[in-house]
C-alpha positions in Angstrom: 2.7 2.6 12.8 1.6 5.9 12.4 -0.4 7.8 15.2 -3.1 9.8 14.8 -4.3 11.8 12.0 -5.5 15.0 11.4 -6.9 16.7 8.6 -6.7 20.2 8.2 -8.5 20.4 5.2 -12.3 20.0 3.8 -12.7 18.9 0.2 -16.0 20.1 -0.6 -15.4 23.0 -2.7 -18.4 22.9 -5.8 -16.2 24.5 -8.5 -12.7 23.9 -10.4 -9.6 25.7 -8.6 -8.0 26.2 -5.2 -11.0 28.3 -3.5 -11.3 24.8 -0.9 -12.9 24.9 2.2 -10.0 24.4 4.5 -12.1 24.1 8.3 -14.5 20.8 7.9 -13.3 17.7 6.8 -15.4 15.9 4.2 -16.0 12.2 3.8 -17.8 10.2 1.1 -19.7 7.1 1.9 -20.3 4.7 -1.6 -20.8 1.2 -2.5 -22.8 -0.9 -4.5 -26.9 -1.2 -4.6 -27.5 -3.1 -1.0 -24.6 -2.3 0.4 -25.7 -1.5 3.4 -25.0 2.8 2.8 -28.2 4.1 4.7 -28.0 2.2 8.0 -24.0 3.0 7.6 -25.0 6.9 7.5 -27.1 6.5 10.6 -24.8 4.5 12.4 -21.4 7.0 11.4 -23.8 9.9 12.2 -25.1 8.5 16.1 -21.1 7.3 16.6 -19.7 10.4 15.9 -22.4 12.9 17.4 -21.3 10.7 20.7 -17.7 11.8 20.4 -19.1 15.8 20.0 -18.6 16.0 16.3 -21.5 18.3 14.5 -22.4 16.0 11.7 -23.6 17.1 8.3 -25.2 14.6 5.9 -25.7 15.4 2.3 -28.2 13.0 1.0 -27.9 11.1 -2.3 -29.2 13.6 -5.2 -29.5 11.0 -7.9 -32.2 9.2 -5.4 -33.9 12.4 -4.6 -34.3 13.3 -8.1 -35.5 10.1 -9.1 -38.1 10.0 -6.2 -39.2 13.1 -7.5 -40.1 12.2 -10.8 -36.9 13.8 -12.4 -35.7 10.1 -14.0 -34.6 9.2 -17.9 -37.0 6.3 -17.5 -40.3 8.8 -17.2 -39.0 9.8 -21.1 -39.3 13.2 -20.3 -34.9 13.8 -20.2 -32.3 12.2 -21.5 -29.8 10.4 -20.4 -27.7 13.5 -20.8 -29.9 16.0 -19.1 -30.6 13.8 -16.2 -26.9 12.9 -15.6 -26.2 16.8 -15.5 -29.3 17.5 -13.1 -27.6 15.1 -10.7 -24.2 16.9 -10.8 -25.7 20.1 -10.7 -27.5 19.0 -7.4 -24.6 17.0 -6.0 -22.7 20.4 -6.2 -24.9 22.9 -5.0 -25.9 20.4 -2.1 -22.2 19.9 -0.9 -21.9 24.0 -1.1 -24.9 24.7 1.0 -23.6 22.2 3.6 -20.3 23.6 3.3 -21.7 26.8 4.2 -23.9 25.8 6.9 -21.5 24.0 8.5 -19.3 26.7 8.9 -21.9 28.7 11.3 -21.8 26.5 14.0 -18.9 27.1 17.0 -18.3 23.5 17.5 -14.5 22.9 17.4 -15.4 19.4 15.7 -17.3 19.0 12.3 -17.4 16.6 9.6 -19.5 16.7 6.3 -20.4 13.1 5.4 -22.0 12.9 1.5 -24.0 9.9 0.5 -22.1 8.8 -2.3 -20.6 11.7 -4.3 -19.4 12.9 -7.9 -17.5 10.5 -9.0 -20.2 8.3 -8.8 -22.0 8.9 -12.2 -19.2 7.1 -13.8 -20.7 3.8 -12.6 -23.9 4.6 -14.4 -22.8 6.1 -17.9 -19.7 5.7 -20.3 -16.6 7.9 -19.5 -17.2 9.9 -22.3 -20.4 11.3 -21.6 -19.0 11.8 -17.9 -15.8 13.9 -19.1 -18.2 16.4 -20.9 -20.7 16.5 -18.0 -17.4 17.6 -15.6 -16.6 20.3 -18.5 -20.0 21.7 -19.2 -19.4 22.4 -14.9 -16.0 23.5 -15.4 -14.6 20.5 -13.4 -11.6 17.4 -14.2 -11.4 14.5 -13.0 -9.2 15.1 -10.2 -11.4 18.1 -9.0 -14.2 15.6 -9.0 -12.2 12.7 -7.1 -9.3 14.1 -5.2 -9.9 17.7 -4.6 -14.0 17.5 -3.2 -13.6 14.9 -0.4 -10.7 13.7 2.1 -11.7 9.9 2.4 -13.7 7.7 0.3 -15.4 4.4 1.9 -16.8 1.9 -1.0 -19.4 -0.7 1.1 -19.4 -4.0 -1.1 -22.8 -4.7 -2.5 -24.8 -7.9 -0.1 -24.4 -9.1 -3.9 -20.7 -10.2 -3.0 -20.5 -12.5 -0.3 -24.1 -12.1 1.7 -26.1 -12.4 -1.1 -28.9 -14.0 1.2 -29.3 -10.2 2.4 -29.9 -8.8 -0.7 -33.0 -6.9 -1.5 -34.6 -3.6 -2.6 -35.6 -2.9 1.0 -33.8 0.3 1.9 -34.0 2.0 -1.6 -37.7 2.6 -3.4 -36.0 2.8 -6.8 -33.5 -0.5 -6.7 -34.4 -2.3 -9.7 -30.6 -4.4 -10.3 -30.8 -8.0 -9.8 -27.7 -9.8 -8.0 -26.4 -9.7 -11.2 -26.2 -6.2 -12.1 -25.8 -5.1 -8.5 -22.1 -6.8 -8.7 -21.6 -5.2 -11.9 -23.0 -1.6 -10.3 -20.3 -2.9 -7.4 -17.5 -3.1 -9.4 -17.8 -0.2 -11.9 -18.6 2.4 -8.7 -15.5 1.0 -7.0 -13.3 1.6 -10.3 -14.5 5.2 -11.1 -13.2 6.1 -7.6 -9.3 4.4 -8.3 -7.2 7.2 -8.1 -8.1 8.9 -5.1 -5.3 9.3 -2.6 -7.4 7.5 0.7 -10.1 4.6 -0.5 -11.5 2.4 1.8 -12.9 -1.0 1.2 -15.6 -2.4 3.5 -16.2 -5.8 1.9 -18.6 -8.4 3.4 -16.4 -10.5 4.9 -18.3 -10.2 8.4 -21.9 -10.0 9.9 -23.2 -6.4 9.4 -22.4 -5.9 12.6 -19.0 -6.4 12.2 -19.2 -4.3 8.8 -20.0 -1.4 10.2 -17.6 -1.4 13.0 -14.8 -2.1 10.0 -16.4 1.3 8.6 -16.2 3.5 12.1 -12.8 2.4 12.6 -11.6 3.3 9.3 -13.9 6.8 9.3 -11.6 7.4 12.9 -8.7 6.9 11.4 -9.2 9.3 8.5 -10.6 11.8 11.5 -8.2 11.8 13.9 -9.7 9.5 16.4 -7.9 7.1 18.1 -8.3 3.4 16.4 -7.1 0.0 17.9 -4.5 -0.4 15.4 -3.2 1.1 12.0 -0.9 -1.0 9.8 1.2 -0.5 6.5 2.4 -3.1 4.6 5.1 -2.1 2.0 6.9 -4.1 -0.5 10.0 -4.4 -3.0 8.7 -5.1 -6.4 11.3 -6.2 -9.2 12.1 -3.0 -11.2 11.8 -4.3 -14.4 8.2 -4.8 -14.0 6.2 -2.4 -16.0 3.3 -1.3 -13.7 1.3 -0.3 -17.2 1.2 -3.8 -17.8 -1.7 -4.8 -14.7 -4.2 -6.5 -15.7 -6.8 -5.2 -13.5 -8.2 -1.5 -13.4 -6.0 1.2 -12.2 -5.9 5.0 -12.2 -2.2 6.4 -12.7 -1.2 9.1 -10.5 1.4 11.8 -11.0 3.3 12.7 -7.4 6.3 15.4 -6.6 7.4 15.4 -3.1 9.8 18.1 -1.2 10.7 18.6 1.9 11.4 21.9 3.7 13.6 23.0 6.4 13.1 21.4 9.7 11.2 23.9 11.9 11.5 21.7 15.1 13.8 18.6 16.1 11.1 16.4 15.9 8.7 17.5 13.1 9.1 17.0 9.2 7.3 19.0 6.6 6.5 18.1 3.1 4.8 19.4 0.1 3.4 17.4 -2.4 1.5 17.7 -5.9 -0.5 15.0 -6.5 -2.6 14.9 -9.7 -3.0 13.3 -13.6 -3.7 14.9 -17.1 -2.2 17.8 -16.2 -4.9 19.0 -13.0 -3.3 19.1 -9.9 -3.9 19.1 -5.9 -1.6 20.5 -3.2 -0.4 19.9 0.0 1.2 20.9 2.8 2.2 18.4 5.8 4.0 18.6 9.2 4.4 15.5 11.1 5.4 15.8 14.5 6.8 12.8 16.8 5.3 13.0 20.5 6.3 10.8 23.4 2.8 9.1 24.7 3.0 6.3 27.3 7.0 6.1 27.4 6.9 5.5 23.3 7.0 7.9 20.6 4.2 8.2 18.2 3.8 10.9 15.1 1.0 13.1 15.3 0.1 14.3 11.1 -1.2 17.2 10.3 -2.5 17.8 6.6 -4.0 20.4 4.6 -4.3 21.8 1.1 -2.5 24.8 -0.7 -2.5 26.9 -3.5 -0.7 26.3 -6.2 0.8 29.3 -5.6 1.7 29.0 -2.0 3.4 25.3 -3.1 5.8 27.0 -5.9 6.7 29.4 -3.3 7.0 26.8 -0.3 8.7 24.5 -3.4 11.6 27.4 -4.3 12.3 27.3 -0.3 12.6 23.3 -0.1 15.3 22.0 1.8 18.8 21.3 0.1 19.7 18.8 1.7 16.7 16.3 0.7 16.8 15.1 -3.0 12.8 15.9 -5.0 11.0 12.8 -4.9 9.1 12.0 -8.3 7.4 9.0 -8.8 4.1 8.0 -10.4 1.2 5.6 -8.1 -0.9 2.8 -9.7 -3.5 2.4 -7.9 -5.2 -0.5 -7.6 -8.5 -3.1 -5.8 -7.6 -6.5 -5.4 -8.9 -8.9 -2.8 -11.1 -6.1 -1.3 -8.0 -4.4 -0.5 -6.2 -1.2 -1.8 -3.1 -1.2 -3.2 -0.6 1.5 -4.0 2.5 0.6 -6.5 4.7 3.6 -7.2 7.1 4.0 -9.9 10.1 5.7 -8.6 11.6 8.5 -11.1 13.5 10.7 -8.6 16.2 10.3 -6.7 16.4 7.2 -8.5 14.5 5.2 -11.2 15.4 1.2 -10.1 12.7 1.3 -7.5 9.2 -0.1 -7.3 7.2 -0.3 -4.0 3.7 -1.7 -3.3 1.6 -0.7 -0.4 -1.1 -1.7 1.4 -2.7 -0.2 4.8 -4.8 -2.0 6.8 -6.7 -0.9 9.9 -6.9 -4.2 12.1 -4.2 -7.0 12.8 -6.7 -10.0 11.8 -6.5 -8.2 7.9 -4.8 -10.6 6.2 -2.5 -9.5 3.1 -2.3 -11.7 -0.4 0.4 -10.2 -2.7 -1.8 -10.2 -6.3 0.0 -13.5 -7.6 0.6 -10.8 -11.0 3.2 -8.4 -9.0 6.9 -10.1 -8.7 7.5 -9.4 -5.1 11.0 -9.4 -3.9 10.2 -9.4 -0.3 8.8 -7.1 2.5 10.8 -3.4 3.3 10.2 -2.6 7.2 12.3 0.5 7.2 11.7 2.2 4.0 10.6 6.0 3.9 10.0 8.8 1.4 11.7 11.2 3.7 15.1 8.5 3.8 14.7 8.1 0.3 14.9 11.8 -0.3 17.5 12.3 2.5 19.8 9.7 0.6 20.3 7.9 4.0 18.1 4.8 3.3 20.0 1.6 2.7 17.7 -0.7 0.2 
């Protein structure tokens, strides 16, 4: 189990490159039409504010816009021009809060965005959403991985409590049951990819739903949950992970380690990215004794590219380069991770899961030929050549 979690880093920065916000940490609440997004905003915003955390909302733009008349429907854009009105305001919205939120003194701040770029996918075809990113200079992984350091996806009442769905909390809802789980589905699949996605299905009362959702939002903050469990498996390494038949997203992922600064820390660097645009990051994990028991205390943030070919020429010799590429995956209203192991070696396929509470209960996807559970695996053993698989 790993302790708490602290991130470094804010992912809000409104423009392609490395000029990132590294003070606030920014969070992304989504989900499908009736999901349950604005009392989930409130809710997040009162918990946090209690624990002394300065709380910035961005509101939705594509809702603003179309409460003020700006809407493809009225005739008066097209589809095109409206879809680029709504990036344009997502990114100068998320700047301005960026901004402000770096005046105040409060040691604790945290930007939470009602829904965020990667969003328009779900409403458009990918084509016409890979030239809107261009026309603002922007790929996909600047959109997904480098704006925001969590993602939480709130299942639409649609699936599973489709007695509460309704148009009551949004003035322009117009998708019946039908298209709401299609809305669902497609919003969930445009964010695949990004390195820390959260599914809060409807599997509860509401109640219950949004208590899922503050326990995973302290997790990703730093805050002290009841329980935080990873689940990792072998997977037979002739299976071609190209060959799932659900959606994924294919990640790229290079992993060093560098000399130990302390006897009971690690640090990594890693480049994480696909189609050629790349993020960075740095990461020092540190074991502390809490209670009688050890626990490790993670501390992430992002880098140049720059500052990771210089940290990368330093890497420790002693640790092999870890190279592998990550399919990931929604199945059963969980995420899954399966990477593909090129380096140190290439006969080695692992799927992951995390889950934040002991009732979560994990079913391997009946298309992935399990070989059986791994307890002790780790990058860092991998790359130290001291792990016995």
């Amino acid at each position: 189990m790993r302790g708490i979690v602290k991130r470094e880093s804010a992912l809000c920065h409104p423009f392609q490159g490395d000029h990132v916000n590294t003070e606030i940490p920014c969070l992304a609440i989504t989900g499908g039409p009736c999901g349950g997004k604005t009392t989930s905003l409130c809710y997040i915003e009162e918990k946090l504010r209690d624990r002394g955390y300065a709380v910035f909302v961005v509101k939705e733009s594509a809702t603003e816009l179309m409460t003020s008349g700006v809407t493809p429907s009225s005739g008066l854009f097209s589809e095109h021009e409206f879809q680029s009105f709504v990036l344009r305001r997502i990114l100068e919205t998320e700047a301005f809060y960026k901004t402000a939120a770096r005046l105040p003194k409060s040691s604790k701040k945290v930007i939470i965005c009602d829904r965020g770029v990667m969003d328009g996918l779900a409403y458009m075809n990918e084509t016409l959403f890979q030239r809107i990113l261009s026309e603002q200079g922007l790929s996909i992984v600047d959109a997904r991985d480098a704006r925001y350091d969590a993602v939480f996806h709130l299942r639409s009442a649609a699936l599973g409590a489709e007695a509460f769905y309704s148009s009551a909390t949004n003035a322009v809802r117009r998708e019946t049951p039908e298209e709401a789980r299609e809305k669902d589905e497609r919003t969930l699949a445009a964010w695949l990819g990004h390195p820390h996605v959260h599914v809060i299905d409807n599997s509860t009362d509401f109640d219950g739903k949004l208590k899922r959702l503050f326990q995973k939002v302290c997790f990703t903050l730093g805050i002290p949950v009841p329980m935080e469990i990873e689940r990792k498996f072998f997977v037979a390494k002739d299976f071609d992970p190209h060959t799932l038949p659900v959606p994924f997203q294919e990640i790229e992922i290079t992993q060093a380690y560098l000399p130990a600064s302390g006897h009971n820390e690690v640090e990594r660097i890693r480049k994480r990215g696909q189609d050629g645009a790349f993020v960075y990051y740095h990461t020092r994990k540190t074991r502390v004794a809490d209670a009688g028991a050890f626990r490790s205390i993670e501390v992430e943030r992002h880098i140049s590219r720059e500052e990771y070919e210089r940290l990368f020429a330093a890497r420790d010799p002693s640790h092999g380069v870890i190279k592998k590429s990550r399919f990931c995956f929604e199945w059963q209203n969980l995420y899954f991770e399966l990477d593909e192991f090129h380096a140190p070696r290439e006969d080695l396929r692992i799927l992951e899961v995390e889950l934040t509470d002991d009732g979560d209960s994990v079913i391997i996807p009946e298309f992935i030929p399990v070989l059986g559970e791994c307890r002790n695996f780790t990058n860092e053993g991998l790359a130290r050549g001291t792990l016995s698989l």
